[in-house]
KEKEDREN-96175 format. One record per residue (C-alpha): residue number from 0; residue in three letters; chain; x, y, z negated. Coordinates in steps of 0.02 Angstrom, whole numbers, plus 32768, in hexadecimal, padded with zeros to 4 digits. Example, Ala and Ser with C-alpha at 12.3 -4.5 7.8 and 13.67 -1.06 7.14 Angstrom:
+-----+---------+--------+------+------+------+
: num : residuo : cadena :   xx :   yy :   zz :
+-----+---------+--------+------+------+------+
:   0 :     Ala :      A : 8267 : 7F1F : 7E7A :
:   1 :     Ser :      A : 82AC : 7FCB : 7E9B :
+-----+---------+--------+------+------+------+
end
This chain:
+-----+---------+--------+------+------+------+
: num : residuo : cadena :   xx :   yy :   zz :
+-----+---------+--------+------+------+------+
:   0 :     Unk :      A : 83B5 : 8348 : 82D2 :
:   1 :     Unk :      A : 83A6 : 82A2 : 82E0 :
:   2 :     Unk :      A : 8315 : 821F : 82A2 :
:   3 :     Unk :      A : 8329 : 814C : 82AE :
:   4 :     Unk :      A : 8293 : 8101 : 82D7 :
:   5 :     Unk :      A : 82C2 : 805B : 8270 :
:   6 :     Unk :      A : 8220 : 7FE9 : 82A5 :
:   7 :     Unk :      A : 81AE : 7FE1 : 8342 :
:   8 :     Unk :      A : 813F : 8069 : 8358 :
:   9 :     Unk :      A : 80DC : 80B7 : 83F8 :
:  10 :     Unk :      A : 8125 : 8121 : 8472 :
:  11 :     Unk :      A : 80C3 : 81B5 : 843F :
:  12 :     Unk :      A : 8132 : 81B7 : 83A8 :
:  13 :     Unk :      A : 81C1 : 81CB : 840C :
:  14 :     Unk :      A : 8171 : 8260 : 8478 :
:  15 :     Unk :      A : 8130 : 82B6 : 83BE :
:  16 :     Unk :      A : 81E7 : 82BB : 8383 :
:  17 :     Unk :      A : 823A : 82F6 : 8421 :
:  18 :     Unk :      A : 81D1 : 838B : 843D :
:  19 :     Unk :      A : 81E6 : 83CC : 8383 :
:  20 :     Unk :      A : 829B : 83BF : 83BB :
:  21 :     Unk :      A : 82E4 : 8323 : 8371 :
:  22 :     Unk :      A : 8360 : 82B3 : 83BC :
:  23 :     Unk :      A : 82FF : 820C : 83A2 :
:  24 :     Unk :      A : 8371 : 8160 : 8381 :
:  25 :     Unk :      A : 82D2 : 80D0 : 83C5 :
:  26 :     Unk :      A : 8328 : 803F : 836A :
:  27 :     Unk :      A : 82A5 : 7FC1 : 833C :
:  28 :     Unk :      A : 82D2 : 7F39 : 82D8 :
:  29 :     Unk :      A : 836D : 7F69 : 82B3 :
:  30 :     Unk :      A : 83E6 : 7F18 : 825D :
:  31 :     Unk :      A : 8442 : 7F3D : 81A2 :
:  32 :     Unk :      A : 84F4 : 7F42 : 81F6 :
:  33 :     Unk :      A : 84AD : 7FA9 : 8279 :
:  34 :     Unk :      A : 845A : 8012 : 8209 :
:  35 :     Unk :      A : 84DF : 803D : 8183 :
:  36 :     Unk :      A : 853B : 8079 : 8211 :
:  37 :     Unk :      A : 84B3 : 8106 : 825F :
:  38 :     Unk :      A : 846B : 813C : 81D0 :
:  39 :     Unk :      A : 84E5 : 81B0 : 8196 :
:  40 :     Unk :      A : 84BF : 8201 : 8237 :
:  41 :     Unk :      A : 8412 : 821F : 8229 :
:  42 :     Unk :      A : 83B1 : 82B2 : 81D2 :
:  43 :     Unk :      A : 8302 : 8239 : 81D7 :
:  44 :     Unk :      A : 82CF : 8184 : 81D6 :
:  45 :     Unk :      A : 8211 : 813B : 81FE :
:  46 :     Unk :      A : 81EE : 808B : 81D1 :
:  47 :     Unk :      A : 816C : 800F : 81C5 :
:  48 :     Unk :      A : 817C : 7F7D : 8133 :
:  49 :     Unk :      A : 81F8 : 7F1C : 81A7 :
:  50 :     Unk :      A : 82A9 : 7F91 : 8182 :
:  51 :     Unk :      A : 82E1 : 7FAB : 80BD :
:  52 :     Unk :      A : 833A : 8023 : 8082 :
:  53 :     Unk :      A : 839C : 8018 : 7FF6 :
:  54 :     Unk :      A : 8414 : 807A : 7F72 :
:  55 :     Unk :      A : 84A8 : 8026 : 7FCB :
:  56 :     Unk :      A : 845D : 807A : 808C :
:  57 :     Unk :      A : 8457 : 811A : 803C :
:  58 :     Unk :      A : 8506 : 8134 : 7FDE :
:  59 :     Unk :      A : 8538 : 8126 : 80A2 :
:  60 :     Unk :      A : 84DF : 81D4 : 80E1 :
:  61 :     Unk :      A : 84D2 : 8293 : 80A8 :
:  62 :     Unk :      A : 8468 : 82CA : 813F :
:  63 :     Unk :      A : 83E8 : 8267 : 811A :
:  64 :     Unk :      A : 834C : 82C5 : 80FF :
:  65 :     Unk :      A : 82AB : 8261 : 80F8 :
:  66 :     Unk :      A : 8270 : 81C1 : 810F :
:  67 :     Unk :      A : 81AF : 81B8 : 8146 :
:  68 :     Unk :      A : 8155 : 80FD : 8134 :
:  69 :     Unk :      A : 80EE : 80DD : 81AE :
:  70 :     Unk :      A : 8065 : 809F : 8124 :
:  71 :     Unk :      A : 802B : 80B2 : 8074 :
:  72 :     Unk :      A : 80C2 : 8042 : 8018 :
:  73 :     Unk :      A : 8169 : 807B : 7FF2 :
:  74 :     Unk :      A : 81AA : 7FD3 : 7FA3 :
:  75 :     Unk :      A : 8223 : 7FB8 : 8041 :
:  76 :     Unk :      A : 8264 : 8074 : 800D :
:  77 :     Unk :      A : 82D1 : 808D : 7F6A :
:  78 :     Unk :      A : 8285 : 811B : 7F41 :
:  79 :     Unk :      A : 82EF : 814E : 7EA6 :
:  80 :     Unk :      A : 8387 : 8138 : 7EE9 :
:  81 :     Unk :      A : 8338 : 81A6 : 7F8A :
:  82 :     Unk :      A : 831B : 822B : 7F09 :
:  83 :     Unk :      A : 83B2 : 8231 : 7EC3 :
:  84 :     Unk :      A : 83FE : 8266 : 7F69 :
:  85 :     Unk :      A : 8395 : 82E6 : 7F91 :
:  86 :     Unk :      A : 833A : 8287 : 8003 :
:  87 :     Unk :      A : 826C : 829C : 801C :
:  88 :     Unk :      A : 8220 : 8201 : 8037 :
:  89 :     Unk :      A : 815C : 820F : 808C :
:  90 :     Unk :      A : 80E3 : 8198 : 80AB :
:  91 :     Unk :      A : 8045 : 8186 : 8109 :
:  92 :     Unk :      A : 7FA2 : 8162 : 80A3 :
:  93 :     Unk :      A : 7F22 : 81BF : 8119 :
:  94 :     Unk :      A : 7F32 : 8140 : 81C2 :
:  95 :     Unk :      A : 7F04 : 8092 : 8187 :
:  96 :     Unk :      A : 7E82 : 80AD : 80FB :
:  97 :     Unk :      A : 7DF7 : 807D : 8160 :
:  98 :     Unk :      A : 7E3E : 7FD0 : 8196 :
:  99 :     Unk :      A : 7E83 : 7FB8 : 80EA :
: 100 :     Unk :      A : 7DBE : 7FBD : 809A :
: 101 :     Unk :      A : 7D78 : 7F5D : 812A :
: 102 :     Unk :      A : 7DF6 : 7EC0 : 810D :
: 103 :     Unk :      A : 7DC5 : 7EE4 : 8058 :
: 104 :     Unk :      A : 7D08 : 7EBC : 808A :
: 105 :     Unk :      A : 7D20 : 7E39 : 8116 :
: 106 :     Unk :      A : 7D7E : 7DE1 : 8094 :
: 107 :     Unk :      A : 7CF7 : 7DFE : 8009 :
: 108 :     Unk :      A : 7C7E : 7DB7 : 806F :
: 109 :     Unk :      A : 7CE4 : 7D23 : 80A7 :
: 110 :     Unk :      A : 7CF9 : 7CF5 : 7FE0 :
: 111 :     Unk :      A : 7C3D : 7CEA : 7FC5 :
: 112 :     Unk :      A : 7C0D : 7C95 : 8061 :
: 113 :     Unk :      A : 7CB8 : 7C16 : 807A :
: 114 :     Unk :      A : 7CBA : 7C69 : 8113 :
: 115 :     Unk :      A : 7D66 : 7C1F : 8144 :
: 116 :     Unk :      A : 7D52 : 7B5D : 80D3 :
: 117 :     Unk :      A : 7CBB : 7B58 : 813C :
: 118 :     Unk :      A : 7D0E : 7B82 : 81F0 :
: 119 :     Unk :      A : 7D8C : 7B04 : 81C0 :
: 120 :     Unk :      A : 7D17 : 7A7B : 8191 :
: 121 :     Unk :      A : 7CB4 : 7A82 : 8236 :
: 122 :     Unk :      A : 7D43 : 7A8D : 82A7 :
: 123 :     Unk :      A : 7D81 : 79EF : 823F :
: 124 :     Unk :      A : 7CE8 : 7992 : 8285 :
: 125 :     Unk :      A : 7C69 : 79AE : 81CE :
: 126 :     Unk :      A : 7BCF : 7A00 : 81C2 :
: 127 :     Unk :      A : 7BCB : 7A37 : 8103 :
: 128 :     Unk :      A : 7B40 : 7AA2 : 80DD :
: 129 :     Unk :      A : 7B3C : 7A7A : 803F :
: 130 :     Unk :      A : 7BDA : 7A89 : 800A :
: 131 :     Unk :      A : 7BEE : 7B38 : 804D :
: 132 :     Unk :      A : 7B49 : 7B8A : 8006 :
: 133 :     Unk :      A : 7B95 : 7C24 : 7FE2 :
: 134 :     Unk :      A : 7B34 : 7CCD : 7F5C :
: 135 :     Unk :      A : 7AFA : 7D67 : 7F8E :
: 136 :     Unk :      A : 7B72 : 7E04 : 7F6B :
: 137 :     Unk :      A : 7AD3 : 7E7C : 7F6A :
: 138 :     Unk :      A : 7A9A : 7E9B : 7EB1 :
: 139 :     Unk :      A : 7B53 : 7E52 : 7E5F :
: 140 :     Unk :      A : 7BCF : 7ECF : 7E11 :
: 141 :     Unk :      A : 7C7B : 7EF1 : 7E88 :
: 142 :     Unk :      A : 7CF2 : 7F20 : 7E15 :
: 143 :     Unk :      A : 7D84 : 7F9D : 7E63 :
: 144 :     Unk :      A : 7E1F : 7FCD : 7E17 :
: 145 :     Unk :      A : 7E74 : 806B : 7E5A :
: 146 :     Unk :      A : 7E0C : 80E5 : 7EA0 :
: 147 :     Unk :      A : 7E73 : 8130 : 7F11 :
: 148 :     Unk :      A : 7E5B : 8148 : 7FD0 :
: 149 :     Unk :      A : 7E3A : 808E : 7FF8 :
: 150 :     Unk :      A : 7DCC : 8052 : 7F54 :
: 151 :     Unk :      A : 7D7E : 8102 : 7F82 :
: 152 :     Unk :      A : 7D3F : 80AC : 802A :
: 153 :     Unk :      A : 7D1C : 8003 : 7FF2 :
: 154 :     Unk :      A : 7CBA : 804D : 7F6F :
: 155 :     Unk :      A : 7C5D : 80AC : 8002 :
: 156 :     Unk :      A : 7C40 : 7FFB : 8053 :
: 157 :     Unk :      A : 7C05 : 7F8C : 7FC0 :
: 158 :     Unk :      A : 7B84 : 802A : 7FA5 :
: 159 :     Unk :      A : 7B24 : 8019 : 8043 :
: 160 :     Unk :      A : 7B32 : 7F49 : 8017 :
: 161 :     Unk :      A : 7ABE : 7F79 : 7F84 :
: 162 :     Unk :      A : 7B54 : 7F43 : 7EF0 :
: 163 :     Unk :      A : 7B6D : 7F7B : 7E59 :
: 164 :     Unk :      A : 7C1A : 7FD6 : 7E58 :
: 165 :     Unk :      A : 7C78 : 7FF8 : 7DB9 :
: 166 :     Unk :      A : 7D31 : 8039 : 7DD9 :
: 167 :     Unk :      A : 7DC9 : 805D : 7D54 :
: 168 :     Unk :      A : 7E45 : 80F1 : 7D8F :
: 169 :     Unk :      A : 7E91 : 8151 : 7CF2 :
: 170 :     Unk :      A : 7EBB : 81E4 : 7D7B :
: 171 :     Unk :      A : 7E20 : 81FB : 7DDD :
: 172 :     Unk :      A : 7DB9 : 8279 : 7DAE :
: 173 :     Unk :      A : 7D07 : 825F : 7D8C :
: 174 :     Unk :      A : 7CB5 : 82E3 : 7E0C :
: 175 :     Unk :      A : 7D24 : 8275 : 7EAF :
: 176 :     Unk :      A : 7CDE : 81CA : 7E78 :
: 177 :     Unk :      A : 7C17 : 8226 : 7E64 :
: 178 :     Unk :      A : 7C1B : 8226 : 7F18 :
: 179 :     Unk :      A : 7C33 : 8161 : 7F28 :
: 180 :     Unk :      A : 7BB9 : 8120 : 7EA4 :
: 181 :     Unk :      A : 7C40 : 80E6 : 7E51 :
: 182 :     Unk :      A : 7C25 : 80C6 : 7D79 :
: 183 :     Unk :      A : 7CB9 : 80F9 : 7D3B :
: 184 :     Unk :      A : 7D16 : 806F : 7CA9 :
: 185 :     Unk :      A : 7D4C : 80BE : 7C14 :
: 186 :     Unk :      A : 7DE2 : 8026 : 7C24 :
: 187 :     Unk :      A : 7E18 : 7FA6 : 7C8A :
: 188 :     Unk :      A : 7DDA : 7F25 : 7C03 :
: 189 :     Unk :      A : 7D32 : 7F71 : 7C40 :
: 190 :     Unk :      A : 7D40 : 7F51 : 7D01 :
: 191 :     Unk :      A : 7D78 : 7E8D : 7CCF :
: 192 :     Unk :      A : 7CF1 : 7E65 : 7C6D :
: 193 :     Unk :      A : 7C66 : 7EA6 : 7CD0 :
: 194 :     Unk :      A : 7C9F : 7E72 : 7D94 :
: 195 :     Unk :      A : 7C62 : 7DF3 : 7DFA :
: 196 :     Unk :      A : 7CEB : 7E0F : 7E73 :
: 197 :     Unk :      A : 7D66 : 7E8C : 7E6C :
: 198 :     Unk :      A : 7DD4 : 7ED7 : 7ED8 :
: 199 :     Unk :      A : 7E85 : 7F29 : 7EB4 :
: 200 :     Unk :      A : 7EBF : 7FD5 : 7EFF :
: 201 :     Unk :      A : 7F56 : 801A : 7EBE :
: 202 :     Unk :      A : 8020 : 8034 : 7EDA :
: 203 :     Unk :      A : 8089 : 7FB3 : 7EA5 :
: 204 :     Unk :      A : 80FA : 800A : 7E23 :
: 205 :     Unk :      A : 8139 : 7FD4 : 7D7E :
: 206 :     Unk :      A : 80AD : 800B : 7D25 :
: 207 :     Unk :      A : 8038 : 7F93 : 7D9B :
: 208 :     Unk :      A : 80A8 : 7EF8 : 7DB7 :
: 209 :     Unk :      A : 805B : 7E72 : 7D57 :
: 210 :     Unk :      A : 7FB8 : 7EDE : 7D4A :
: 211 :     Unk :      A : 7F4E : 7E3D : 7D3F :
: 212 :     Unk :      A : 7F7E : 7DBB : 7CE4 :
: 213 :     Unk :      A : 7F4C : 7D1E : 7C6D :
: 214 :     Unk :      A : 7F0C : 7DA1 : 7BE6 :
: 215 :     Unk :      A : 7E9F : 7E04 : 7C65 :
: 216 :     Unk :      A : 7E60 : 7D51 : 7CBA :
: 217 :     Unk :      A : 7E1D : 7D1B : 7C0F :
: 218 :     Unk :      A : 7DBB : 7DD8 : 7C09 :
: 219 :     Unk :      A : 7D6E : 7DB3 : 7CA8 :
: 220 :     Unk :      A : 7CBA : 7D5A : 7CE1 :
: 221 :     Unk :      A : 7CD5 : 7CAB : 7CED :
: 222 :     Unk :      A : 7CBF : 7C97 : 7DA9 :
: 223 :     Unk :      A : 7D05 : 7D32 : 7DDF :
: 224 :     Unk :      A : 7D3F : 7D3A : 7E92 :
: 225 :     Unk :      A : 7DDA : 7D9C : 7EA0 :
: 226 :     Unk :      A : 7E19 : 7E08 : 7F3B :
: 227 :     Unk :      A : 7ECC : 7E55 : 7F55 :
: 228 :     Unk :      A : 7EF1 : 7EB7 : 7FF0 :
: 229 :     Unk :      A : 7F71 : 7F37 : 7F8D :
: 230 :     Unk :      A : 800B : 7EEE : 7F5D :
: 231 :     Unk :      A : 8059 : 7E43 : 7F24 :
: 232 :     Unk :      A : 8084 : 7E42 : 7E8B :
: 233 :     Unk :      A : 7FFD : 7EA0 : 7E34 :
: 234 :     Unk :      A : 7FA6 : 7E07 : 7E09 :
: 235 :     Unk :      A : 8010 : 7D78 : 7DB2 :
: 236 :     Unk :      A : 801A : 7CE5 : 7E3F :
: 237 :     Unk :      A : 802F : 7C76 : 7DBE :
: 238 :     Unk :      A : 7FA3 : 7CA6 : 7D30 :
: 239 :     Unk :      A : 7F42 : 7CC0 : 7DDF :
: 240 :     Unk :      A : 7F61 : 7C00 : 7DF7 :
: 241 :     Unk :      A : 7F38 : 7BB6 : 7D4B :
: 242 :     Unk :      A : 7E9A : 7C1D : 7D3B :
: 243 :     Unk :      A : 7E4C : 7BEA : 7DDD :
: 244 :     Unk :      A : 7E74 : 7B37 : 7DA5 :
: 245 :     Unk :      A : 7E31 : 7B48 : 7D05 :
: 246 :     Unk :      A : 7D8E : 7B79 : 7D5D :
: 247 :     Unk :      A : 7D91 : 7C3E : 7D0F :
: 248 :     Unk :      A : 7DAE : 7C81 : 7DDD :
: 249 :     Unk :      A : 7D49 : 7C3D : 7E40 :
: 250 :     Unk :      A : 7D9D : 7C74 : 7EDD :
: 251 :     Unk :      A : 7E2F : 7CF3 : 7F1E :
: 252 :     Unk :      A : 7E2E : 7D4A : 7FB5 :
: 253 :     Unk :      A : 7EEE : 7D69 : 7FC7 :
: 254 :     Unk :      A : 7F32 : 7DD0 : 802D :
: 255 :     Unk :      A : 7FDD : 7E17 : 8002 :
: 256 :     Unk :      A : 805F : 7D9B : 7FA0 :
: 257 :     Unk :      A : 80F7 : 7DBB : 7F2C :
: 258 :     Unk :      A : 8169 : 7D5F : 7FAD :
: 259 :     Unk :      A : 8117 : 7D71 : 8058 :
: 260 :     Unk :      A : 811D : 7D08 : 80C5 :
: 261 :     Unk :      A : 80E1 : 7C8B : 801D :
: 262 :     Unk :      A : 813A : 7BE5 : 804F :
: 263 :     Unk :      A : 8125 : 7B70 : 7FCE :
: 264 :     Unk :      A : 809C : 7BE3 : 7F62 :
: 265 :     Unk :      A : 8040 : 7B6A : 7EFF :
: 266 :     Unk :      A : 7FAC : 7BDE : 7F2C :
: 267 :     Unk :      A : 7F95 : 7BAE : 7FD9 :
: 268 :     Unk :      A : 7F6E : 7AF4 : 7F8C :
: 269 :     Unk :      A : 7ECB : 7B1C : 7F3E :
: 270 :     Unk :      A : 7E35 : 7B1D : 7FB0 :
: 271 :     Unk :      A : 7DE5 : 7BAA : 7F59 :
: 272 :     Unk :      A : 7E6D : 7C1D : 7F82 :
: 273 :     Unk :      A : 7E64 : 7C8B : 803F :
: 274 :     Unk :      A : 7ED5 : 7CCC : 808E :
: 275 :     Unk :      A : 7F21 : 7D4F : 810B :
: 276 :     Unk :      A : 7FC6 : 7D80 : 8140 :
: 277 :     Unk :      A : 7FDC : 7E29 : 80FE :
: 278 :     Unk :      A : 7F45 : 7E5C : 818A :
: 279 :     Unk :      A : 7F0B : 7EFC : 8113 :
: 280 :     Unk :      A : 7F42 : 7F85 : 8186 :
: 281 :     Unk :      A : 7F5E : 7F14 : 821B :
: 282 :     Unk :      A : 7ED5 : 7F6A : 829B :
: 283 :     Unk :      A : 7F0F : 7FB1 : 8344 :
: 284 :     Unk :      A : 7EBB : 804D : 830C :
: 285 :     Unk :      A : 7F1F : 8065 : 8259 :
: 286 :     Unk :      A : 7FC2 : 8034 : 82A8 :
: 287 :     Unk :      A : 7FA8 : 80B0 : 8305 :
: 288 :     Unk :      A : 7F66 : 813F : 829E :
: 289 :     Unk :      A : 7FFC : 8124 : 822C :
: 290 :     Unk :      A : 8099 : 8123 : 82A1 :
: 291 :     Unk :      A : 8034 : 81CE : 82F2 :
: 292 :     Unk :      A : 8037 : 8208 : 8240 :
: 293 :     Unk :      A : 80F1 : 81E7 : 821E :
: 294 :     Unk :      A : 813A : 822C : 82AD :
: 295 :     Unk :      A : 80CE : 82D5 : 8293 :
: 296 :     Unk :      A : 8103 : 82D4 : 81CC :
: 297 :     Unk :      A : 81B5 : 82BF : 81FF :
: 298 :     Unk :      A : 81B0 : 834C : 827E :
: 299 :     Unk :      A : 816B : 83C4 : 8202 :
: 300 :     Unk :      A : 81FD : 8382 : 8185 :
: 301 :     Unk :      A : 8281 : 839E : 81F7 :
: 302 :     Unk :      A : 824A : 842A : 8253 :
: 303 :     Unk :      A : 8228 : 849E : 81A5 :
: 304 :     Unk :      A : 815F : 8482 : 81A6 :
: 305 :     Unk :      A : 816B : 843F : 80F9 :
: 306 :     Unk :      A : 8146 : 8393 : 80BF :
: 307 :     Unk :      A : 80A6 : 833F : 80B2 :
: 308 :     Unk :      A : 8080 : 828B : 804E :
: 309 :     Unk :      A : 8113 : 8297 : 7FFF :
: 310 :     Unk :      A : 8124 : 820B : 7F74 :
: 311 :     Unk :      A : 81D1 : 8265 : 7F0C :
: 312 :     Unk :      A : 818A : 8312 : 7F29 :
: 313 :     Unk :      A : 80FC : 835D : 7EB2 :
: 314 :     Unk :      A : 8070 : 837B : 7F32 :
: 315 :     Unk :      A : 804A : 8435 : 7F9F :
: 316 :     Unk :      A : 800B : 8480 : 802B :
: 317 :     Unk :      A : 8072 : 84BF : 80BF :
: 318 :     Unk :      A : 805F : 8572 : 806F :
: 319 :     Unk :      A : 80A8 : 852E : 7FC6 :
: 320 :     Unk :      A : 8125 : 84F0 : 8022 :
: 321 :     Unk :      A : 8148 : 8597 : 8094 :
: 322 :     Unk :      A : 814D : 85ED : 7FD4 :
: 323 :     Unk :      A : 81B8 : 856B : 7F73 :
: 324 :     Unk :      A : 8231 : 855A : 8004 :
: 325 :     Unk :      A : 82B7 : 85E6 : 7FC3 :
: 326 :     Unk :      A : 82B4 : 859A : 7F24 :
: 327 :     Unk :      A : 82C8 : 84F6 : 7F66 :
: 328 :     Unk :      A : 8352 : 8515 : 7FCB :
: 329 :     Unk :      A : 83A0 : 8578 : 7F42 :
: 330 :     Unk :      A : 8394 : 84D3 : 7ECD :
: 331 :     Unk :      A : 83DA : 846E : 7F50 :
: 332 :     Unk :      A : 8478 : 84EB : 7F5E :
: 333 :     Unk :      A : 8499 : 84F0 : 7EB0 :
: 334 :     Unk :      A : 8493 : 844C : 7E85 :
: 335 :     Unk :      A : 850F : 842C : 7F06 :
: 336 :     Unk :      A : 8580 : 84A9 : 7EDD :
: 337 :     Unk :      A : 8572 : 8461 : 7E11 :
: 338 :     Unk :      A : 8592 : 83A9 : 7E57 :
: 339 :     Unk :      A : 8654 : 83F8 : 7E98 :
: 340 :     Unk :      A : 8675 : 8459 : 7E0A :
: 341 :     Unk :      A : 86EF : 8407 : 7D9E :
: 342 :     Unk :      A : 8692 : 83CB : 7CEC :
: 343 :     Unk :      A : 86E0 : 8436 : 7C4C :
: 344 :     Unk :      A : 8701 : 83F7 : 7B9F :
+-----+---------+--------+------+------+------+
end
């Protein structure tokens, strides 16, 4: 079996997939031409954010097996039409969780000191202390929304900074977030109104695009300092805009954008607005962690160890898996033999 490495990853990948067995395909960077062509001779693909797959790619293969991100977000992966072939698509939440929450908190504590105006001003030749007298973070309320592995761990941080941390996640159960000191919202209407900066931690999906918008900005604090190292396009780039004019944000710590890189994005015009380039999981130590963790989930796949992080697959252990297999494999066979029988009446 064969798997196409699609983007760069370290050599240790490489070595992973060869001694489960696998014929490995190195191709970083490749391109769409090149790619429509190989993949409908590959069982598994691994990816960073840089390759997209699409409906189209897929009509072109039927070995195609799994594809593993190398990285929480599948939005470079259509996962429906994915699904619709048969095909399990993994990802890899567990690597870059820690360097996710610390950008979270390096960039928290850049919004209430002007960390980066500040830099700016002195290397511009100014010395202006008092326009960059920055507040305190111990003692305010950090408001986190999703409180899933990463809010988990920024929640962990802002606790030994001495916040107050109140979190909305309708599918987190009570006894996880205990452990966190984490006061659970009733509703997101809850989180808004109370937060003196909050911080966004969840999937872009349709249910989350446009999460935050002109109705939620007019629930919030005014003076709220907002942080986003998720996903662009949770937060309205526009209503973002016209409330941090209007004076109800005080400041934005961006960074993830609907359109990266954001040429042109009004947002990068207003002085209270920071920014990074998509830097969230960008540490030598998660980029690491996570290719590691693709190549062993795509062994496992391949090699009949089951499938772990799957995002189109209800979650289970390996011995779930060693279980459900037969029944799995008989689904598979009958819905292939149904899709060549001819259709009556």
């Amino acid at each position: 079996m064969q798997v196409l490495i699609a983007d760069e990853l370290p050599d240790v990948c490489i070595e992973i997939l060869e001694k489960s067995g696998l014929k490995v395909l190195n191709k970083p960077g490749i391109k769409i031409d090149e790619l429509k062509t190989i993949i409908s001779s590959c069982e598994g693909i691994i990816l960073r954010s840089g390759t997209k797959i699409t409906a189209p790619l897929l009509e072109n293969t039927d070995r195609l097996k799994a594809i593993c991100r190398a990285g929480v977000g599948v939005d470079n992966v259509d996962v429906p039409a994915a699904t619709k072939k048969g095909i399990v698509v993994m990802n890899t939440p567990e690597g870059n969780i820690i360097s996710t929450a610390e950008h979270t908190v390096a960039l928290l504590f850049s919004l209430a000191r002007f960390v980066p105006q500040a830099c700016a001003s002195v290397k511009a030749g100014k010395w202006e202390r008092k326009k960059f007298t920055g507040f305190q973070i111990t003692g305010k309320t950090f408001g986190i929304i999703g409180l899933g592995r990463v809010g988990r761990q920024v929640a962990k941080r802002a606790a030994a900074l001495e916040m107050k941390i109140i979190g909305y996640d309708p599918f987190i159960s009570p006894e996880v977030t205990a452990q966190y000191s984490i006061q659970i919202a009733k509703n997101l209407k809850e989180v808004l109104s109370q937060a003196d900066y909050l911080t966004i931690h969840v999937p872009f999906n349709s249910e989350t695009k446009n999460l935050i918008t002109r109705n939620e900005f007019s629930i919030m604090k005014p003076g709220v300092r907002i942080i986003n190292c998720a996903r662009g396009g949770i937060i309205s780039e526009e209503d973002l805009y016209q409330a941090i004019k209007s004076g109800q944000v005080a400041g934005a710590a961006i960074d993830v954008f609907d359109v990266e890189p954001p040429v042109g994005n009004k947002l990068l015009e207003l002085e209270q607005v920071i920014t990074t380039p998509h830097l969230g999981a960008s540490t030598e130590e998660a980029q690491f962690a996570v290719a590691v963790e693709a190549a062993e989930q795509m062994a496992d796949a391949l090699t009949g160890k089951g499938f772990r992080n799957a995002v189109n697959l209800p979650p289970y252990n390996i011995e779930e898996y060693n279980t459900l297999k037969p029944y799995i494999l008989l689904a598979e066979k009958m819905g292939s033999l149904l899709s060549h029988l001819p259709l009556v009446g």
